[in-house]
C-alpha positions as CSV (number, residue, x, y, z in Angstrom):
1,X,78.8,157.4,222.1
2,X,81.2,157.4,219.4
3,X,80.8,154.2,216.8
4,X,84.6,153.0,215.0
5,X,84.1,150.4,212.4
6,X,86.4,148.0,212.6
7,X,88.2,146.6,209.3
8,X,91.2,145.4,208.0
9,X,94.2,147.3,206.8
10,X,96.0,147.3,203.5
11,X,99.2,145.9,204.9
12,X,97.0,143.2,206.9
13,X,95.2,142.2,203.7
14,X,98.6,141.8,201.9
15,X,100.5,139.6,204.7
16,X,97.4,137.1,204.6
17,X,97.8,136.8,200.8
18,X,101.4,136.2,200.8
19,X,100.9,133.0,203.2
20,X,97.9,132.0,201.9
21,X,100.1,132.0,198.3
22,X,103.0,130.3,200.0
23,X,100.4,127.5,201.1
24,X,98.8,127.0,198.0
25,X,102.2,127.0,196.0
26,X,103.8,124.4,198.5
27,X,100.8,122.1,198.5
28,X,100.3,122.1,194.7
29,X,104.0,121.4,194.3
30,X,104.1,118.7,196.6
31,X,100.9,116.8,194.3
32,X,102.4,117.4,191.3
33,X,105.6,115.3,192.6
34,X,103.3,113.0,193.9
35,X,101.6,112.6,190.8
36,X,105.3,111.7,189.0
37,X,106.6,109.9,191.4
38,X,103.5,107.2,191.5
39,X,103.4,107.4,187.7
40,X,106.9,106.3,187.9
41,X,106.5,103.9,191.0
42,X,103.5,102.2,188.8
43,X,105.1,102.0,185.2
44,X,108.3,100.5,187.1
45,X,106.3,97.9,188.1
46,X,104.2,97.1,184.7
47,X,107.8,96.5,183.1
48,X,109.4,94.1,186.1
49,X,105.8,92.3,185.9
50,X,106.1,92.1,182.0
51,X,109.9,90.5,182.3
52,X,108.9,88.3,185.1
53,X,105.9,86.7,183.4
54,X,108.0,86.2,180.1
55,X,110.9,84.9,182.1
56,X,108.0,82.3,183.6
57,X,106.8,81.4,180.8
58,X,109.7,81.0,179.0
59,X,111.0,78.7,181.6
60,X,107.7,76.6,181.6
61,X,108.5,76.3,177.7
62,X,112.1,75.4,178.3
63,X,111.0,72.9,181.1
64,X,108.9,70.5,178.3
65,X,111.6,70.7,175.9
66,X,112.0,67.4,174.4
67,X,115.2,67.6,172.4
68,X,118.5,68.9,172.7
69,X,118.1,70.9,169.6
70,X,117.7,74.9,170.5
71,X,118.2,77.5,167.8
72,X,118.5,81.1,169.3
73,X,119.1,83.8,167.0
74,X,119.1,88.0,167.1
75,X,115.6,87.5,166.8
76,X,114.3,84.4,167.3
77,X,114.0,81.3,169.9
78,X,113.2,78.0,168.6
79,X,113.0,74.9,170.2
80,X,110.1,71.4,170.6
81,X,108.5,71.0,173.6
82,X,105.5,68.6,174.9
83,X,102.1,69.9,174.8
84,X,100.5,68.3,178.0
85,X,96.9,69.8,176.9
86,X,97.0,67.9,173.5
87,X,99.3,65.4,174.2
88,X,102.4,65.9,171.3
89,X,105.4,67.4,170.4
90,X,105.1,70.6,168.6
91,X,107.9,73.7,168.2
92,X,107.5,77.1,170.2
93,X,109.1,79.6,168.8
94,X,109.9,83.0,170.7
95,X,109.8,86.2,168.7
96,X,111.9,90.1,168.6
97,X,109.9,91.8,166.0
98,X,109.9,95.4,165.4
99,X,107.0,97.8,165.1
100,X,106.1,101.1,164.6
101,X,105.5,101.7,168.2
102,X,108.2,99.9,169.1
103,X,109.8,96.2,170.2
104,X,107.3,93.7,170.8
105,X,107.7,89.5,172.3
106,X,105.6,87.5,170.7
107,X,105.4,83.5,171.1
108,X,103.5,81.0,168.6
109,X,103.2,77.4,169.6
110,X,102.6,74.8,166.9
111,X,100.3,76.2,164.1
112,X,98.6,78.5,166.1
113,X,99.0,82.6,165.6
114,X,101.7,84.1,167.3
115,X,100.6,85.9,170.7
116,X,101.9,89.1,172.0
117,X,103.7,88.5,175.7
118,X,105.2,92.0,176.0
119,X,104.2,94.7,174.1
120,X,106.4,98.0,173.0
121,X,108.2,97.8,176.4
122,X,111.7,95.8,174.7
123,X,114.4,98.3,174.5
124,X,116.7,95.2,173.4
125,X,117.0,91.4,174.3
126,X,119.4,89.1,174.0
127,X,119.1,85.0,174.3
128,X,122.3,83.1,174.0
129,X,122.3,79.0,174.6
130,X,125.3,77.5,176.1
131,X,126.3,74.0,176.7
132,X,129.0,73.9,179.7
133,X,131.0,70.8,180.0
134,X,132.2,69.8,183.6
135,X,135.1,67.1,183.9
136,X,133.8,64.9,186.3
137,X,134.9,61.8,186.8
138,X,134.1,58.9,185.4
139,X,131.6,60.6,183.2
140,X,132.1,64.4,182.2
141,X,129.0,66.2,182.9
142,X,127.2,68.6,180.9
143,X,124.5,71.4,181.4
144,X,122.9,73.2,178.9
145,X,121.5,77.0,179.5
146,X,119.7,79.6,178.2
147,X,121.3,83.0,179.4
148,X,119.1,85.8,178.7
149,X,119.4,89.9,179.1
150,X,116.3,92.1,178.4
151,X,116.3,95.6,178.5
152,X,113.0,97.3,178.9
153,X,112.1,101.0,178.3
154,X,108.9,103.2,179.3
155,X,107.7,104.8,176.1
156,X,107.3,108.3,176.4
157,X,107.8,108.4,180.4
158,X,110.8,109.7,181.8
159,X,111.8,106.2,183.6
160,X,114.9,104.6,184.3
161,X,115.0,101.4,182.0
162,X,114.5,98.3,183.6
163,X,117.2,95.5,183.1
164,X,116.6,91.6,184.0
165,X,119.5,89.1,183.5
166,X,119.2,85.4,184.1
167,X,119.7,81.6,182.9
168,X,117.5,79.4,182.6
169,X,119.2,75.5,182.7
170,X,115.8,73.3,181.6
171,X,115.6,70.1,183.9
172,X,114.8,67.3,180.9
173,X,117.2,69.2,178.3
174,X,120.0,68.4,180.9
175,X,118.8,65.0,181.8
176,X,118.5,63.9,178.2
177,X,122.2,65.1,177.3
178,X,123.7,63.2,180.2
């Protein structure tokens, strides 16, 4: 009885490599662009979250102003609004202030230290008050706005920017000037 070991050949051996390396290639490439596109997915959302809940409180601001005096510069918001925790009038002011990591929003009510709202994100902002004037008869009408446009960046992530435009028109402002 003659015995024949069985085995694999050379050319065998180098055909299951070369798939097995196609497979392993294709599979890592497709978790590496899973990896950037979540990265991207999730830092997208941290910047509309960030403009969203400065819009919100911005309008919640603008919404207890009690007079019709709003100073908006480059870099600054200013205006009074009611406290309803303590019960008085004191000014909120809404900051653009440059650091060495970047743009930062800060807000300070009254006396207290200013707060950070978003942090290193602010590519640029703009805040521009309007007062429009409606001839209406027999009284003309008038609205007053707050039209703002905030660019935000992700630092060191290759992300497209983010972009929010909006007006704000606060409800007693308006009420008071007509």
């Amino acid at each position: 009885m003659k015995r024949t070991k069985k085995a694999f050949t050379l050319i065998e051996i180098i055909v299951v490599s070369a798939i097995s390396a196609v497979f392993i290639t294709t599979v890592v490439m497709l978790l590496i662009n899973f990896r950037k596109g979540y990265s991207k997915s999730e830092y997208s959302g941290i910047l509309m979250q960030e403009s969203a809940l400065l819009i919100a409180r911005i309008r919640t601001d603008l919404n207890n102003a009690v007079d019709k005096q709003i100073y908006s510069s480059e870099n600054q918001l200013v205006f009074n609004a009611y406290n309803n925790t303590k019960g008085i009038v004191e000014p909120i002011v809404y900051s653009l202030e440059k650091t060495s990591q970047g743009h930062i929003i800060t807000r300070k009510e009254g006396n207290e230290k200013a707060r950070t709202i978003v942090k290193n994100n602010v590519a640029s902002l703009t805040w521009q008050t309007k007062l429009d004037v409606y001839d209406t008869k027999p009284i003309p009408v008038k609205r007053l706005s707050i039209d703002f446009d905030i660019l935000l960046e992700a630092p060191n992530v290759a992300e497209k920017n983010f972009r929010l435009k909006t007006s704000i028109f606060p409800a007693r402002l308006n009420k008071q000037i007509n």
